[in-house]
DSSP file (Angstrom, degrees, kcal/mol; ACC not computed):
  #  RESIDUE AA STRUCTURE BP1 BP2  ACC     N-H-->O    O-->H-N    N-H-->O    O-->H-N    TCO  KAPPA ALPHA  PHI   PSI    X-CA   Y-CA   Z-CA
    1    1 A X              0   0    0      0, 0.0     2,-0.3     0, 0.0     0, 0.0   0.000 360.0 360.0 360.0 142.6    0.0    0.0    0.0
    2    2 A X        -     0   0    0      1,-0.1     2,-0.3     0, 0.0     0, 0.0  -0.649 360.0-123.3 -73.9 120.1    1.1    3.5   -0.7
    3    3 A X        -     0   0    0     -2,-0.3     2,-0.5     2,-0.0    -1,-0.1  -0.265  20.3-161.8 -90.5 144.1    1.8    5.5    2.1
    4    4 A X     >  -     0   0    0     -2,-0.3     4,-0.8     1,-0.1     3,-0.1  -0.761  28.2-122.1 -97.4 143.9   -0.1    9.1    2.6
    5    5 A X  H  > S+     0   0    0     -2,-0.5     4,-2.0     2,-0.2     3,-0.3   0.776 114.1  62.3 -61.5 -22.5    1.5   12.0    5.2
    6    6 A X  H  4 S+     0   0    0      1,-0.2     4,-0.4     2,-0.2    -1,-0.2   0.952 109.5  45.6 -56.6 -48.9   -1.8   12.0    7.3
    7    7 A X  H  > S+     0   0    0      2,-0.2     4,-2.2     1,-0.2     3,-0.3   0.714 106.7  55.6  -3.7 -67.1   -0.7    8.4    7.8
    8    8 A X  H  X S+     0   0    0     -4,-0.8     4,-1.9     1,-0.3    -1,-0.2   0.811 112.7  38.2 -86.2 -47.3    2.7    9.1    8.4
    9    9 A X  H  X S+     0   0    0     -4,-2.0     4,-0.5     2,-0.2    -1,-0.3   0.448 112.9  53.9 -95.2  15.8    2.2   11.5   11.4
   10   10 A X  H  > S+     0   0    0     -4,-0.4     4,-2.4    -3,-0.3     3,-0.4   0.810 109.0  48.3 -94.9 -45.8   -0.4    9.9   12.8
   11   11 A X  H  X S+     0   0    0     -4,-2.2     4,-0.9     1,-0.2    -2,-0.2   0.782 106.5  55.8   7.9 -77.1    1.5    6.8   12.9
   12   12 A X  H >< S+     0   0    0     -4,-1.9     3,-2.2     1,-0.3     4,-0.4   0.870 106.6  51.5 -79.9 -59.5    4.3    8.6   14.3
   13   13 A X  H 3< S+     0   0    0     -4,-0.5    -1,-0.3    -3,-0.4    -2,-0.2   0.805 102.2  66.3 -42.6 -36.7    1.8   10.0   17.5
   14   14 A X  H 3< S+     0   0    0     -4,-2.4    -1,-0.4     1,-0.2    -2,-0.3   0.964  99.5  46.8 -58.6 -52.8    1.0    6.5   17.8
   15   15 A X  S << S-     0   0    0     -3,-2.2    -1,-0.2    -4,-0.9    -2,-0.2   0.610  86.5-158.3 -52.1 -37.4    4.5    5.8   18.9
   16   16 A X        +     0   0    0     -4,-0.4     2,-0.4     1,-0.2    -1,-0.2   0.034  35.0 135.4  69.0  -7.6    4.9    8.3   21.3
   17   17 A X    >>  -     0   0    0     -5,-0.2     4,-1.6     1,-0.1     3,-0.9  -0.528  69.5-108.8 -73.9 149.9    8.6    8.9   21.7
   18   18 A X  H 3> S+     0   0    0     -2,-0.4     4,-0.6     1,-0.2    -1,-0.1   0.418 115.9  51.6  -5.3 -46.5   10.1   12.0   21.8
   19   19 A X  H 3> S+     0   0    0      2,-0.1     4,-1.2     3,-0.1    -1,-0.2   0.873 108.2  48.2 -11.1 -82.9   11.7   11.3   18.3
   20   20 A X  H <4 S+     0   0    0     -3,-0.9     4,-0.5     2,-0.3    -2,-0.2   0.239 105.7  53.6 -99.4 -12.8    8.8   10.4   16.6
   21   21 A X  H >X>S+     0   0    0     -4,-1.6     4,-2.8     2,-0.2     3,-0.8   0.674 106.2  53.7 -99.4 -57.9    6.4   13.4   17.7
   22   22 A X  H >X5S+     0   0    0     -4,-0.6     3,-3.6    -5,-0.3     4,-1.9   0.724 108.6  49.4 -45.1 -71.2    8.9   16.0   16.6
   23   23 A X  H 3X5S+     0   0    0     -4,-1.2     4,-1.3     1,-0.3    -1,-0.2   0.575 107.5  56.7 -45.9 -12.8    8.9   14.2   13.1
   24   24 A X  H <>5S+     0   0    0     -3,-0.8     4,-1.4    -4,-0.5    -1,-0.3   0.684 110.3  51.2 -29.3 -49.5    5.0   14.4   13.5
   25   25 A X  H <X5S+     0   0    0     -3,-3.6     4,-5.4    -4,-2.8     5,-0.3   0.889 109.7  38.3 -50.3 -64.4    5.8   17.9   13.8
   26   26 A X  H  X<S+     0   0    0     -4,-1.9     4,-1.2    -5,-0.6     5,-0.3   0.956 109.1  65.5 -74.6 -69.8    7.7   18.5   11.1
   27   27 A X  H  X S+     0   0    0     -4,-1.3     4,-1.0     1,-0.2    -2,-0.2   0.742 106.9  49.3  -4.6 -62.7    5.3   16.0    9.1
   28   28 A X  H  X S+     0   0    0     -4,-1.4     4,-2.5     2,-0.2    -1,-0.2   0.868 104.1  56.2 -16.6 -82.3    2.7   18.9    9.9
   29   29 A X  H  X S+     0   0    0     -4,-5.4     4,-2.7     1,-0.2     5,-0.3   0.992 107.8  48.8 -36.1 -69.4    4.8   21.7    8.8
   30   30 A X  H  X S+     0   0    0     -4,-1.2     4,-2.9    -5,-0.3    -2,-0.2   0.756 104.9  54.5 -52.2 -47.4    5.2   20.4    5.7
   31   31 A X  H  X S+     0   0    0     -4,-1.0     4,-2.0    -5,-0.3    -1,-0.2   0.923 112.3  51.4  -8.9 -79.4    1.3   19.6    5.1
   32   32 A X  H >X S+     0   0    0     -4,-2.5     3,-1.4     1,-0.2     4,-1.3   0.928 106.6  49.1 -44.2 -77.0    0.8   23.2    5.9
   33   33 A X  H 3X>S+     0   0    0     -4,-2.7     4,-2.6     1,-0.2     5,-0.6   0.935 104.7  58.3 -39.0 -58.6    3.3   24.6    3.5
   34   34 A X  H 3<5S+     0   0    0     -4,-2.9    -1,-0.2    -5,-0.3    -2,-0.2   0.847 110.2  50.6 -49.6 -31.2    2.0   22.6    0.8
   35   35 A X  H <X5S+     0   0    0     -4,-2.0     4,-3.6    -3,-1.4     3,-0.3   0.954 104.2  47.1  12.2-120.9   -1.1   24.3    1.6
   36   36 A X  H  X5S+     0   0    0     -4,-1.3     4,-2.7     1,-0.2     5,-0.3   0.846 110.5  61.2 -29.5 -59.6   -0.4   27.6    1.6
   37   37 A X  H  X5S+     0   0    0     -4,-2.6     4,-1.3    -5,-0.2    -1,-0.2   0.792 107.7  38.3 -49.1 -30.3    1.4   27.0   -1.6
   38   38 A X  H  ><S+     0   0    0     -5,-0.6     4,-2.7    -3,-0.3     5,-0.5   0.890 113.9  58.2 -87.2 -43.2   -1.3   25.8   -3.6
   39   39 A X  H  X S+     0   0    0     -4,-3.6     4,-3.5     2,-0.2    -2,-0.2   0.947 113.8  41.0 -35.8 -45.6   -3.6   28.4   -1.8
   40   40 A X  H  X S+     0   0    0     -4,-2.7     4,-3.4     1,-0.3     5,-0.3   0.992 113.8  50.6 -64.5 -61.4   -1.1   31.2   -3.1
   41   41 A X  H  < S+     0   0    0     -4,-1.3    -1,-0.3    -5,-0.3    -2,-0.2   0.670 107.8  50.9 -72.1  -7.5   -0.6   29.8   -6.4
   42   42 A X  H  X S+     0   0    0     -4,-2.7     4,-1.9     2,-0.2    -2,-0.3   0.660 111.9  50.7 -97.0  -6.9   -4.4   29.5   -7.0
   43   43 A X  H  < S+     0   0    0     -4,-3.5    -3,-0.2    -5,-0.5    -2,-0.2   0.979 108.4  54.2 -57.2 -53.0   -4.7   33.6   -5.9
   44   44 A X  T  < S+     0   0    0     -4,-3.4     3,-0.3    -5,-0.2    -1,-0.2   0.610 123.3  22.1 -42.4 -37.6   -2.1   34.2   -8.2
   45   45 A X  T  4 S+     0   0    0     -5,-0.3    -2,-0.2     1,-0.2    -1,-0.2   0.678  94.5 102.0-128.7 -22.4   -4.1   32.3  -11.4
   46   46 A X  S  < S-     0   0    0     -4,-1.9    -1,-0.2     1,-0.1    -2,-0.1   0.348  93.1-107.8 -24.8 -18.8   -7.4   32.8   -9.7
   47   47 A X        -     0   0    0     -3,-0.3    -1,-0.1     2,-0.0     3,-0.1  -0.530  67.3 -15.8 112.8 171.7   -8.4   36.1  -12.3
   48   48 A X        -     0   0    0      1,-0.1     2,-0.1    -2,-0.1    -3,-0.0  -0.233  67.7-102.0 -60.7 148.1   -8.4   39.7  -11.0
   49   49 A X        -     0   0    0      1,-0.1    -1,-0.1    -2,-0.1    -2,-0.0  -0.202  31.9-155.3 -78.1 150.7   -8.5   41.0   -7.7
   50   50 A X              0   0    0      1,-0.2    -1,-0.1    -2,-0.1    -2,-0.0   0.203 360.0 360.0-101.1  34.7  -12.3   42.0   -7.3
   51   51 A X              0   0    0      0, 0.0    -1,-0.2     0, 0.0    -2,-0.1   0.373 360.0 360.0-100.0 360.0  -12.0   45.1   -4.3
């Protein structure tokens, strides 16, 4: 099976060390950036601003 990043960091919570929740963390981050990023890039191609 192919693994998804919601997966990955909940997984990682499961484990519960110290370790493995900061890479949860960072797991997170990254989620979020990708985000933002698409958010951005569909504002950007999304047409004129309408104010």
């Amino acid at each position: 099976p192919m693994a998804s990043m919601p997966m990955y960091v909940f997984g990682l919570l499961q484990i519960g060390t110290e370790y493995a929740i900061a890479r949860a963390w960072a797991g997170s981050l990254v989620l979020l950036l990708i985000v933002f990023a698409l958010f951005v890039v569909a504002r950007k191609l999304g047409g004129k601003d309408r104010r």
